[in-house]
N, C-alpha and C positions, 0 to 999 in steps of 0.2 A: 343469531348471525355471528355473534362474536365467536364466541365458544366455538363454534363450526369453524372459522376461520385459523383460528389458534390450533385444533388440532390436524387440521391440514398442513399448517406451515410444519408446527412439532412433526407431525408423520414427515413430510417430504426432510426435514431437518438430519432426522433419522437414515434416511435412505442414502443419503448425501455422506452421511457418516460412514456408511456399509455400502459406500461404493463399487470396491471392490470384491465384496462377498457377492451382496447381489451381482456383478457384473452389470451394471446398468450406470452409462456415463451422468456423472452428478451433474452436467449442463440439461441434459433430459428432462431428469429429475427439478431442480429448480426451473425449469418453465414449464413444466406442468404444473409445478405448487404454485405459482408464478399467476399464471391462468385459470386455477378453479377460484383461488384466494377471491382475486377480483371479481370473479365472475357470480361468490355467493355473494359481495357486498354490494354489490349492484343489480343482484336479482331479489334480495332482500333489504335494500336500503331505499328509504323514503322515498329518495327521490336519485332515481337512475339517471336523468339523466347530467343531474349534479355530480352520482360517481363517476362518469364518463370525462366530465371538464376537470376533477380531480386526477384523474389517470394521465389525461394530459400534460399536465402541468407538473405531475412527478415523474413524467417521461422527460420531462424539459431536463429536469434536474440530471436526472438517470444516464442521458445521453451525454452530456458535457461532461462525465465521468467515463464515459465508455469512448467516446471519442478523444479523448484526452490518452487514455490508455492505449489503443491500436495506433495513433500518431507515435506515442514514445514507443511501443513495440516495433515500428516500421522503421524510426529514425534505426533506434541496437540495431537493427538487422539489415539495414543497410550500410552502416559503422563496421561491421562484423564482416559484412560482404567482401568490401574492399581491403580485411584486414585490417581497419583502424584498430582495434586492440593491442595488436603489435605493440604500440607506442607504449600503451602499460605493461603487458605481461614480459617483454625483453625485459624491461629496469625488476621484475621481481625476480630474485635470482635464489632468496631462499628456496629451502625443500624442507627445509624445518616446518612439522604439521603445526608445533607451538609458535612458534613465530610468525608462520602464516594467518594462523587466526588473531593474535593481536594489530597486523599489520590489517587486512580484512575489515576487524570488527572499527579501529580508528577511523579508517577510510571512509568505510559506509557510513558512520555515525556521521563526520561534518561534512559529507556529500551532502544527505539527507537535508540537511539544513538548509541547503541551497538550493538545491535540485527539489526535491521533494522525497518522502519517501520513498514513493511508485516506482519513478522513475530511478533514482537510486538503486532501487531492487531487481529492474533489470536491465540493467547496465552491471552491476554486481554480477548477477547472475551467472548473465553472460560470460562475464569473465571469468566465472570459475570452471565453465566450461571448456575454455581453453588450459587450465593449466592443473588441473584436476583428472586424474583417468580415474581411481575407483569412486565406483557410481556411490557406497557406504558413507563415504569419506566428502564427496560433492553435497551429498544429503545434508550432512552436519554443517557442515559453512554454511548452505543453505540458510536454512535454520536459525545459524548466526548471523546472520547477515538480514533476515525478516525482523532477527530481537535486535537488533543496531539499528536500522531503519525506521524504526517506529520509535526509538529512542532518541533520535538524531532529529528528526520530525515534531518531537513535541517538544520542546525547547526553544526551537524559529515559528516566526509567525507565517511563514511560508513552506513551513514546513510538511504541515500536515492538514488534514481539508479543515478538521475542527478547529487547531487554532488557527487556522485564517478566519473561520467562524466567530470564532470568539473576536478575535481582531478590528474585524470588520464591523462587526456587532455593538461596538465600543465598550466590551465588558472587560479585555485587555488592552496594553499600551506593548509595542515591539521592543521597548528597550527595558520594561519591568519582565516582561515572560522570560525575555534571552536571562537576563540576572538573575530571575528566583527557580527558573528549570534546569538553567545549563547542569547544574552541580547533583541535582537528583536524577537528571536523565541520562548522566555520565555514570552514577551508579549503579542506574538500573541493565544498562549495560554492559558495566564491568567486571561485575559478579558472575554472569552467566558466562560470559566469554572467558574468566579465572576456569568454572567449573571445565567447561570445554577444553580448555588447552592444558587442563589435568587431565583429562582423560587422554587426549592426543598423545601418542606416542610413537618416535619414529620419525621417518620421512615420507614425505611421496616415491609413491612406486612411479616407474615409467618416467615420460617425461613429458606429460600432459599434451593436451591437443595443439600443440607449438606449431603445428603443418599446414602452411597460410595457402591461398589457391595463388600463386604466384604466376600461372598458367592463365588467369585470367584478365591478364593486361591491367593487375596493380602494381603501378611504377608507387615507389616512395613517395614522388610529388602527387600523383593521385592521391594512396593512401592516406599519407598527412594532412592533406587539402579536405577529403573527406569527414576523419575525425575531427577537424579541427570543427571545420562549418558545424559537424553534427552535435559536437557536445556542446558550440556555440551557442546552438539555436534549442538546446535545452535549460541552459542556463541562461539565456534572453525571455525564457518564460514567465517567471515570476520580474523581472525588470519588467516586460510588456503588461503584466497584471497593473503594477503600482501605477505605471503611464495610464495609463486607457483604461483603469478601472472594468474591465472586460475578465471572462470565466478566463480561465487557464487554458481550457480548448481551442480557443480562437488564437493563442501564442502558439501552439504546439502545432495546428493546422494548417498558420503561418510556415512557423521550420519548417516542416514537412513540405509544404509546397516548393519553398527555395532550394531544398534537399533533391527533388524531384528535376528543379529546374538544371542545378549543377551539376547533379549527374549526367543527364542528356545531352548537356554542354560539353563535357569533359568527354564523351566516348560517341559522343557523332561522330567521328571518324571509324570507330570499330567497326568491327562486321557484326550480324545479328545473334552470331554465335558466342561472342567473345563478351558483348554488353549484357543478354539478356540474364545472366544471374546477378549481375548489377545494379540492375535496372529499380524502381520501384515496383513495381510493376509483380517481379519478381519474391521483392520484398515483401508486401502485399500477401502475396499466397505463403511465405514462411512465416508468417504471426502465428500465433495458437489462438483461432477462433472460437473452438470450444469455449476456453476460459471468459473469453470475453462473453460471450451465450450465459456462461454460469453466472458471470456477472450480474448479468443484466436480470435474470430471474430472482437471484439474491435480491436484489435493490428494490424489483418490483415488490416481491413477496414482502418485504419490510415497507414498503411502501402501504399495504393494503392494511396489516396490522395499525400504521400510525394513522391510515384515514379513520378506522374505526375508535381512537383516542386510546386503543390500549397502553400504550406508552405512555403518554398526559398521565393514564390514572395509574400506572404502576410507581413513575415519579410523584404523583400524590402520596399515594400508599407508604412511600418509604420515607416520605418528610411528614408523614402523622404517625406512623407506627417509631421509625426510626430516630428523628429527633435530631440527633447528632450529623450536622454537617461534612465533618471529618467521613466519619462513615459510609454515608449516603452517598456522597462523591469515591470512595473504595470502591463502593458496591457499581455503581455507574459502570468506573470503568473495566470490573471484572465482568460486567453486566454485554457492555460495546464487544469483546468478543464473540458473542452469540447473537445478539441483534443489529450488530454494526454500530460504530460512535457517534457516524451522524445525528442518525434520529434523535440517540439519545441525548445527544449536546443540543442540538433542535429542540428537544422539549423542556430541557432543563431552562433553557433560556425564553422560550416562552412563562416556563412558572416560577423564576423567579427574575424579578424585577432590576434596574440598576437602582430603583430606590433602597430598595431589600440591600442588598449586597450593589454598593457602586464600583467604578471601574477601578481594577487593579487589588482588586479583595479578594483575600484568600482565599476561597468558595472559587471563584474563577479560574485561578492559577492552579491551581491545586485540579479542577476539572480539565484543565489540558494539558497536565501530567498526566491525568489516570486513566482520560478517553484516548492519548496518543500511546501511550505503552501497554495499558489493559488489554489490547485488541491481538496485544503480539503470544496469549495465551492460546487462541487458537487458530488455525493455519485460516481461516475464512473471517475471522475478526478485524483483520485490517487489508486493505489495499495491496500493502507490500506483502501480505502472506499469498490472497486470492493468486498474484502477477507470479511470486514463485512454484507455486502448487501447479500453476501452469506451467511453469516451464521445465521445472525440472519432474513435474508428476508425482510432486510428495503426496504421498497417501494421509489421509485424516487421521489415520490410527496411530501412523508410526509418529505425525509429529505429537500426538500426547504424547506416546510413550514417551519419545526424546527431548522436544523443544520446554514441551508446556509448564512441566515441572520448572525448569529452569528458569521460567518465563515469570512463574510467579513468584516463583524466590526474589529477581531482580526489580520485579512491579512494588513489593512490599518493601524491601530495604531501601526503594529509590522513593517511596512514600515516606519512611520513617526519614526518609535524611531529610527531604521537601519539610513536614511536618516540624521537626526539630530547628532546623532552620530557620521556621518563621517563629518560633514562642521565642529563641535567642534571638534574631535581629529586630523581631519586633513587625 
């Protein structure tokens, strides 16, 4: 059963990869792998109807992640509606590609921290859709903006799902992670975004998608009113977590409703013509569903491998073969971009103990370094890659060719400085 399950995931893994070869959309694909996974573990597992109360219950998980995700998609694209962008792309005035990417890479990085990464990623995105025309040149910020994200994210305890995991978990404290990550998660993305902005040469061509629908009865006072409520009610998300100790979804489902409400308020007057690309409603149907489909087949299909404990024993495997904690946590988190960082911080923390290693131990710190930036080696390793690969359509090939390398050069130098850091401070 196991074996069977493993090479269905590797197969459908593969097909995902060759997307574009085969012609065959990778949300397809991952809910078919999605669907036989569970479907052998439950036709060959002891007892069926225990898989079935398991599926459940990682559906629980699954859906507060995917509901959290089409909230923050809906909120951008109602922001974007009304022309809330406006407010940032006017103040960016460079056309310098190098200066762009420093200004870019800064931004996302302590967005992230606050926002989250996800969210971060598009709302970034987003905006580089407006001041960006060649699609080449969007790809690469892209790209920079998924390794600044995940980098920004692992440093705050709300940054990113693992450490809030670990957070939560009490195997970190919020104000030891900010002090021992900031300075390696700053390097992990500083290096790549150097290499990037050596390359960049030049200026932007054209003068980006700057051409707001002003036709569509956004006055200023809308506008601003708009963006203002929308990136409020993103950044009340994690405030709303620490109150009410409630998933992040129920914050963002929140916004989302008040978003819904003040719109409706705001253009009850219009006519049906003038509101309806306004509208939520509207908003809604400009999400990219796929992605969130592919989502959900990813999570499941990783869902079905940790019911069967492959995970548990792969993490065994590497703390009896391997030995070296330092290492074992590298491997992890080059590990989280192929199998996701959850699981993997999920079972690290199931197998080791806070007697073992207690709270605020390097083993810990050092694991929400390398599960929040590891993940940024390949476009489907982390949250913020899955949310861009959607929006902008990066293909899986071109980000090895382009991102990944860079990704891991910034993942090991921002380990060596974390690493070095702690034998000099102790």
């Amino acid at each position: 059963m196991i074996t069977a399950i493993c090479i269905v995931f590797l197969l459908g893994y593969t097909a995902i990869a060759l997307e574009h070869p085969l012609k065959i959309n990778k949300a397809a694909t991952a809910l078919v792998t999605a669907a036989i996974c569970w479907s052998i573990y439950a036709l060959f597992s002891p007892d069926g109807h225990g898989a079935s109360e398991y599926l459940t219950g990682h559906l629980g998980e699954v859906s507060g992640i995917l509901f959290f995700l089409m909230g923050a998609m809906t909120i951008v694209e109602l922001i974007d509606a009304h022309d809330g962008f406006y407010l940032i792309t006017s103040r960016i005035k460079t056309t310098n590609k190098r200066k762009l990417v420093w200004l870019i890479a800064f931004l996302t990085f302590f967005l992230s921290a606050v926002l989250d990464n996800l969210t971060t990623t598009i709302v970034l995105v987003s905006l580089l859709r407006k001041i960006i025309d060649d699609k080449n040149d969007r790809l690469m910020f892209a790209g920079l903006v998924v390794l600044s994200a995940n980098a920004g994210g692992a440093w705050s305890p709300i940054g990113d799902v693992t450490t809030t995991m670990l957070w939560i978990g009490g195997q970190i404290t919020a104000d030891a992670i900010i002090a021992e990550t900031i300075f390696p998660s700053l390097v992990s993305m500083v290096i790549p975004a150097a290499i990037i902005a050596w390359k960049m040469k030049g200026n932007l061509t054209g003068t980006g998608k700057r051409e707001y629908n002003m036709n569509f009865n956004t006055s200023a006072f809308k506008r601003n009113l708009v963006f203002a409520i929308g990136l409020g009610c993103l950044l009340f998300v994690p405030v709303f977590k620490t109150i009410t100790h409630l998933p992040p979804y129920i914050g963002i489902l929140f916004g989302l409703g008040l978003m819904w409400i003040l719109t409706e308020l705001i253009h009850s007057k219009g006519s049906a013509q003038d509101k309806g690309p306004l509208s939520v409603n509207h908003a809604l149907r400009m999400i990219d569903t796929p992605s969130v489909l592919f989502f959900l087949g990813i999570l499941l299909s990783i869902g079905a491998l940790q019911a069967t404990g492959v995970l548990n024993e792969l993490a065994a495997q590497m703390n009896e073969k391997i030995g070296n904690i330092t290492v074992i946590t590298l491997t992890i988190g080059l590990l989280s971009s192929i199998v996701d960082n959850v699981p993997l911080v999920a079972a690290a923390q199931g197998m080791y103990s806070l007697d073992q290693y207690p709270t605020g131990h390097f083993f810990w710190e050092f694991l929400a370094y390398c599960s929040g930036t590891g993940g940024s080696v390949l476009i489907i390793g982390s949250a913020a890659g899955v949310a861009a690969m959607g929006l902008e359509k990066i293909e899986f090939l071109w980000y090895i060719k382009k991102i990944s390398g860079l990704a891991i050069v910034g993942y090991f130098a921002g380990a060596a400085v974390f690493v070095l850091q702690h034998y000099l401070t102790g």
